[in-house]
C-alpha positions, 0 to 999 in steps of 0.5 A: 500500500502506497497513499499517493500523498505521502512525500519521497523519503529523505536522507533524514527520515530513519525508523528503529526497532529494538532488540536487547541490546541491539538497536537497528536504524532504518535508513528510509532514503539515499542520497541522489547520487546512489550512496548513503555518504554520512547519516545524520541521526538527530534522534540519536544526539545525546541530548535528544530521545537517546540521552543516556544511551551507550553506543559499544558499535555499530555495523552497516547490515550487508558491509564487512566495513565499519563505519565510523561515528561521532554523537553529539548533542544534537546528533549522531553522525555515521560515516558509511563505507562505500556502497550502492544505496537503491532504497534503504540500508540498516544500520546495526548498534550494540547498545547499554 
């Protein structure tokens, strides 16, 4: 089902689900050119819904690359390994 208003998703828009201590952010959007470059989760700034949150990893589901990632208060920002994006991607976080 697609509702014929809703707008294209963007390199901001992200969804989570929660395991344990895993945490998965869906990526909804990729950039124009193909790849995912930086994600920039506001949601998860330690000042933001993930203040307190333990980040121990992160993982690019489907890359042996790790990314690499800085939070700061108002975001995280994740540096992606080179990959072709069509549609989304999922990122993988060991949490506390």
């Amino acid at each position: 089902f697609h509702d014929q208003d809703t707008k294209a998703y963007t390199t901001e828009d992200f969804r989570f689900t929660l395991k344990g201590n895993t945490l998965y952010a869906i990526g909804m959007g990729c950039s124009a050119d193909g790849s995912a470059g930086t994600a920039t989760i506001h949601a998860m700034g330690s000042d933001k819904e993930a203040k307190g949150v333990k980040i121990d990893s992160i993982e690019l589901i489907g890359s042996t690359e790790k990314p690499t990632y800085q939070q700061s208060p108002d975001a995280l920002t994740v540096k992606l390994p080179a990959f072709q994006c069509k549609y989304a991607y999922v990122l993988k976080f060991a949490v506390k």
